[in-house]
C-alpha positions as CSV (number, residue, x, y, z in Angstrom):
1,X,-63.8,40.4,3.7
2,X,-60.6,38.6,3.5
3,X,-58.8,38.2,0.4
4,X,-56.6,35.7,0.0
5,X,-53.1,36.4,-2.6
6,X,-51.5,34.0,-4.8
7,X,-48.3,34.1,-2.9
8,X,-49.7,31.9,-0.2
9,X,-50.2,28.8,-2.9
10,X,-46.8,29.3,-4.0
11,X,-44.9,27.8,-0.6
12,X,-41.2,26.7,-0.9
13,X,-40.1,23.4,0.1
14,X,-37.9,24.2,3.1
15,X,-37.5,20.6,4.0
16,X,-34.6,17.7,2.8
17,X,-35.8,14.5,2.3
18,X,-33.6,12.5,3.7
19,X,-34.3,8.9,2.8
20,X,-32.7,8.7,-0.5
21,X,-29.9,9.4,1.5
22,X,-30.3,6.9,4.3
23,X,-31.1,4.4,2.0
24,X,-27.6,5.0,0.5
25,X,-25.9,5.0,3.8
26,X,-27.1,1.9,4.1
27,X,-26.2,-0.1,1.0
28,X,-22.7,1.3,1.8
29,X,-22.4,0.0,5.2
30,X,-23.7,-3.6,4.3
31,X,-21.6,-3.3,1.3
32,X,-18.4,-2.6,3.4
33,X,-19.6,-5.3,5.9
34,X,-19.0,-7.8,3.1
35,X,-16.2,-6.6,1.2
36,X,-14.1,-6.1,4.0
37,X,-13.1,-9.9,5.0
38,X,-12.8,-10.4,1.6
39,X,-9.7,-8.2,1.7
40,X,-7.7,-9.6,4.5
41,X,-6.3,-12.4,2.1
42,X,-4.7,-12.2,-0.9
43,X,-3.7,-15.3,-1.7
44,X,-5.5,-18.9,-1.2
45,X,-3.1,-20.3,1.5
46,X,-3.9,-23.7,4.1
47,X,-2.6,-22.5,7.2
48,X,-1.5,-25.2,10.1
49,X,-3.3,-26.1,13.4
50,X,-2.5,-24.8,16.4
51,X,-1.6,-22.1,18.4
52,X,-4.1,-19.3,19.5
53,X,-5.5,-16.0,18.4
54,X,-3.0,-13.1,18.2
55,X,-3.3,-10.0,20.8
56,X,-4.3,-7.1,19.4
57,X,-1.7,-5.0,17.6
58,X,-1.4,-1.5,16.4
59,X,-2.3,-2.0,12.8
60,X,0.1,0.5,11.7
61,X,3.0,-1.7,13.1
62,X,2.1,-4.9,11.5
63,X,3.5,-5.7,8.0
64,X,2.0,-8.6,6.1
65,X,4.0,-11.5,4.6
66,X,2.1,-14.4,2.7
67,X,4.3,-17.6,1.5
68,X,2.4,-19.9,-0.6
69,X,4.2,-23.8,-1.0
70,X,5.4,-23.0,-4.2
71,X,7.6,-20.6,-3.1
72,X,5.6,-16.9,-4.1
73,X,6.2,-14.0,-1.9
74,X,3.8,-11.2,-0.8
75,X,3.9,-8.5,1.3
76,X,0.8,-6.3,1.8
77,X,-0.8,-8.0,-1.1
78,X,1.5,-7.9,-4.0
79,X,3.7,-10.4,-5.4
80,X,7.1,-9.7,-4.7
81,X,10.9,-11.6,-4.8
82,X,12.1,-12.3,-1.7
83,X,15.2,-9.7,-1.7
84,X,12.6,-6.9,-2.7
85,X,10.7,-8.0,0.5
86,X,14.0,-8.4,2.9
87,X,14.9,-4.8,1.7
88,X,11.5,-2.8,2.6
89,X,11.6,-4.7,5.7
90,X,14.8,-3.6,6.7
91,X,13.9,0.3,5.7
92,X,10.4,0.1,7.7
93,X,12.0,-0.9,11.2
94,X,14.6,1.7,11.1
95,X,11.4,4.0,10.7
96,X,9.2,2.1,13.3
97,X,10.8,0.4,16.1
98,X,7.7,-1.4,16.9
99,X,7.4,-3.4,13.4
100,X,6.1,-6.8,13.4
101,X,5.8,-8.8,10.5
102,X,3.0,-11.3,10.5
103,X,3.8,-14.1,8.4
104,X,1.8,-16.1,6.9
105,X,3.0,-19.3,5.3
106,X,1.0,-22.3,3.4
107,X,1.3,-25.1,5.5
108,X,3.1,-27.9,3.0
109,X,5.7,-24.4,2.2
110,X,9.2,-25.3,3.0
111,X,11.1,-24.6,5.6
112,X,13.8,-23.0,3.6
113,X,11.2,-21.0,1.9
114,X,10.8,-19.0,5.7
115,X,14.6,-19.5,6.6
116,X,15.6,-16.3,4.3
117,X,12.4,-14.1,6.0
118,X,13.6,-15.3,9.8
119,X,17.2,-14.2,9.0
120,X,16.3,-11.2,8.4
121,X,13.9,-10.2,10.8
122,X,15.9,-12.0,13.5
123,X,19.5,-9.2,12.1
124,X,17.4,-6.5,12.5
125,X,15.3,-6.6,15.2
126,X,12.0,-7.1,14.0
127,X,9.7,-9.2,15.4
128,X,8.0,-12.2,13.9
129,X,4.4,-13.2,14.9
130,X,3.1,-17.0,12.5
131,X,0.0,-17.6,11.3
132,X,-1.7,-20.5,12.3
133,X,-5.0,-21.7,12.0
134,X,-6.7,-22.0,15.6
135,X,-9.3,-24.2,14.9
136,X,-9.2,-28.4,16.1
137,X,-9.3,-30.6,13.0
């Protein structure tokens, strides 16, 4: 006759579920999937018609500079004067060679507004690519 122990009732759960953590994979990646337009702009500019989309760039060459029409400055996000701009521009393309800064200027902003941001670039070397907006009205 067989006799059966008490160690054969107690079996350990050698097994991960793994759903929990799917499940939270998930709600990252659709959260990401939103956010992450969201981020590309951080301020509320019109941009002008025309032109067509950019060719890709390295993303670590590009520098961001947004010019709403009442004449605030930012680059990579954060409000800054003009001369605060000029002068991280100028230390970035001794670094990097390759440096474009990607301007992005409210379309009733006035000329003189980009004058100060072209002399620059233009002094240095460092080449200027202009937002537009490429849809037809």
């Amino acid at each position: 006759m067989r006799r059966f122990s008490q160690r054969s009732h107690m079996v350990t759960l050698s097994e991960i579920n793994i759903t929990p953590l799917l499940d939270l994979a998930f709600v990252l990646l659709i959260i990401f999937i939103i956010t992450t337009p969201l981020l590309t702009q951080s301020i509320n500019l019109r941009l002008p018609h025309g032109g067509q989309k950019s060719p890709k760039l390295d993303r670590k060459d590009i520098r961001t500079v947004e010019i709403t029409s009442t004449g605030v400055y930012a680059f990579e996000k954060q409000k800054l004067q003009l001369s605060q701009i000029t002068s991280q521009l100028i230390h970035e393309a001794k670094m990097n060679p390759n440096l474009v800064v990607y301007v992005r200027a409210d379309k009733d902003s006035r000329y003189e507004l980009l004058a100060g941001l072209f002399d620059v670039c233009q002094r240095f070397g460092i080449k200027i690519s202009l937002a537009t907006d490429p849809t037809t009205k």
